[in-house]
N, C-alpha and C positions, 0 to 999 in steps of 0.2 A: 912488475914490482908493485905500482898500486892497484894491480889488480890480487894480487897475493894479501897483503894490506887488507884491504876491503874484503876480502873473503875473511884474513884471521879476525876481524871488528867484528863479523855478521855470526863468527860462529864460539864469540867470547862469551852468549847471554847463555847458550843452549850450555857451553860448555860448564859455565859456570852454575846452572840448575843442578846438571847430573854429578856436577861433584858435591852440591848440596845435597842430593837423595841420597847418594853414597856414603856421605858423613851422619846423616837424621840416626838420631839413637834406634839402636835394637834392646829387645827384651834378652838379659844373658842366660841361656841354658840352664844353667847352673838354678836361675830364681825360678824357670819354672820347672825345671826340675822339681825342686824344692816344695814350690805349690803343690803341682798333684799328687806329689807324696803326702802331703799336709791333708789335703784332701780325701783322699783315700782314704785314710786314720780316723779321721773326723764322719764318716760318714755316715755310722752305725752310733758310734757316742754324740754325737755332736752334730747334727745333720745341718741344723740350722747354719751355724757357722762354717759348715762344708759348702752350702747352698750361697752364702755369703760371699766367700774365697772364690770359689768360679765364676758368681758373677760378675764381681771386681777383677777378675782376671783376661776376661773375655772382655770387659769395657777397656783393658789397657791393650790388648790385642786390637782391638776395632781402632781405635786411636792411632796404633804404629799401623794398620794396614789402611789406613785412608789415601785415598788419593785426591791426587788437590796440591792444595796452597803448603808453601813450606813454612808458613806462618801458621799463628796461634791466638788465643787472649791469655792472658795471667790468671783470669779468673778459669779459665777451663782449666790449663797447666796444675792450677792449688787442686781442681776436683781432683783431676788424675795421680795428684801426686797424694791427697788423700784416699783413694780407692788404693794406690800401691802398699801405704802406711797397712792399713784396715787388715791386707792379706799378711801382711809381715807380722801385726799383733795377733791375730790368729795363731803363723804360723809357731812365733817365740813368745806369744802372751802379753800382756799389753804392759805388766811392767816392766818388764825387759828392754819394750820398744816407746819411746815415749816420745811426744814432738808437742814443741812448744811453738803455736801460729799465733806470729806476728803481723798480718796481712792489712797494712794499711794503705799499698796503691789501688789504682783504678782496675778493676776488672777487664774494662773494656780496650787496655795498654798492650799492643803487636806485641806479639816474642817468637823467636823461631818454635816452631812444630818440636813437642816434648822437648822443654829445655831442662826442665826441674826434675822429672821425675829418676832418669837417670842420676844426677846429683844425688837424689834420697837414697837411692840404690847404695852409689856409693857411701854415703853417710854409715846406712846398716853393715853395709857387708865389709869395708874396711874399719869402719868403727865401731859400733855397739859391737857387732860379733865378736871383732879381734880383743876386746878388751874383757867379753865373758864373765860382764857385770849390765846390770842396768844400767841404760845410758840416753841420755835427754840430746835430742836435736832440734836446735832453735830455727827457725826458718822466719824471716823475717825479710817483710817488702814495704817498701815506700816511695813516695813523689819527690823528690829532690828536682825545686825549680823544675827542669823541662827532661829530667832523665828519672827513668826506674831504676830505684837502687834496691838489690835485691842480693841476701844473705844467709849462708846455710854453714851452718857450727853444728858441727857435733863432737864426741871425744875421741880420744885416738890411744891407743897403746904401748907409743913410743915417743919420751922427748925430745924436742931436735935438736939438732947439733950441724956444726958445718956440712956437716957430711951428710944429714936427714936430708933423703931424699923421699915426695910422695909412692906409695907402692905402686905398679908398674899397670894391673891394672884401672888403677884411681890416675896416674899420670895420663895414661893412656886419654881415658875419656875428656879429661883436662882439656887435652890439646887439638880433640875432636872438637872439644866444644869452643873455643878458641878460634881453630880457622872459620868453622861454622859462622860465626860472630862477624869473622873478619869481611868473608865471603858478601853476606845479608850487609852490616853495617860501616862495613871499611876500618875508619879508625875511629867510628861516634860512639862504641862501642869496645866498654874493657873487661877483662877478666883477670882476678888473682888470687892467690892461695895462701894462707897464713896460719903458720903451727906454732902453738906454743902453749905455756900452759896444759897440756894435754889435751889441747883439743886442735880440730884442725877447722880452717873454715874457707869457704869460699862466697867470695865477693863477685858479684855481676852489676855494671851500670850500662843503659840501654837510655836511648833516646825515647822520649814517650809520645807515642803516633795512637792515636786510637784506631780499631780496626774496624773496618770500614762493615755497617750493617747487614749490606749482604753477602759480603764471604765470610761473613758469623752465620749468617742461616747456611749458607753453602757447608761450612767446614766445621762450624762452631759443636 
């Protein structure tokens, strides 16, 4: 019996990484779908901003195929989560897509490996798109005492009501990102989701660790 015990302890860390890789966001079909059509279009009219979109496309592939650390900085998370913007105002034109950076924590503040960019994702595809207007997403970070408070608003297509529920695939990712959280931070770390107004937003607060100098040159 404690030898069973001590066996389930020794294989709780290993367990618990591979349900982290398992959870780490993926790029959805669908957006690069989207891209290399975009691309293609662009190539003859518009090479530059073709040449643009692949590059940013391939810096956000290099990023989900890194191997390493399931951590991050915030200040690389904003790059990547600006190269993803850069391809989406290409793809829909930059007034269609518009982001309003608020970026007042630390750069150098741990987060899990792509936390944000996926959110933006969601931001465009269930919000600006669905509502088939221009539409502003606020993204906004700061130092609160000893945690990163970190917030992403964009608008949404439908008012809520008892019964609003987030769309299935935006719930989805929700709650990837959730256990992910739980996983890395237990409970020092919260997540929540809030519609009204016609917009929807999501709130992240994280303990703020700096990360350490050279698994920034390692992974950074």
């Amino acid at each position: 019996m404690y030898i069973e015990a001590a066996r389930r302890n020794s294989l709780a860390p290993s367990i618990s990484e591979a349900r982290l890789s398992a959870l780490t966001a993926r790029i959805r079909p669908h957006f690069l779908f989207n891209s290399l059509n975009a691309a293609i279009s662009l190539i003859r009219l518009r090479p530059y901003d073709a040449e643009t979109l692949l590059e940013n496309l391939a810096n956000l592939f290099r990023a989900q195929l890194r191997d390493g650390s399931q951590n991050s900085t915030l200040g690389q998370e904003i790059e990547w989560t600006q190269e993803y913007i850069a391809i989406e105002q290409i793809r829909m034109g930059h007034m269609r897509v518009q982001v309003m950076w608020q970026h007042h924590a630390p750069d150098d503040a741990e987060t899990p490996h792509l936390l944000l960019q996926p959110l933006l994702e969601n931001a465009v595809f269930h919000g600006v798109e669905s509502i088939h207007r221009p539409g502003i997403i606020t993204v906004l970070t700061k130092l609160e005492k000893s945690s990163i408070f970190i917030s992403i608003e964009n608008p949404c297509g439908t008012e809520p009501n008892e019964n609003t529920k987030p769309h299935k695939g935006n719930s989805m990712a929700l709650r990837n990102l959730k256990e992910r959280l739980t996983l890395m931070y237990d409970t020092d770390a919260k997540i929540r989701n809030i519609q009204s107004d016609g917009l929807f937003r999501v709130e992240i607060i994280l303990p703020y660790r700096k990360k350490s100098a050279e698994v920034s040159r390692l992974f950074g």
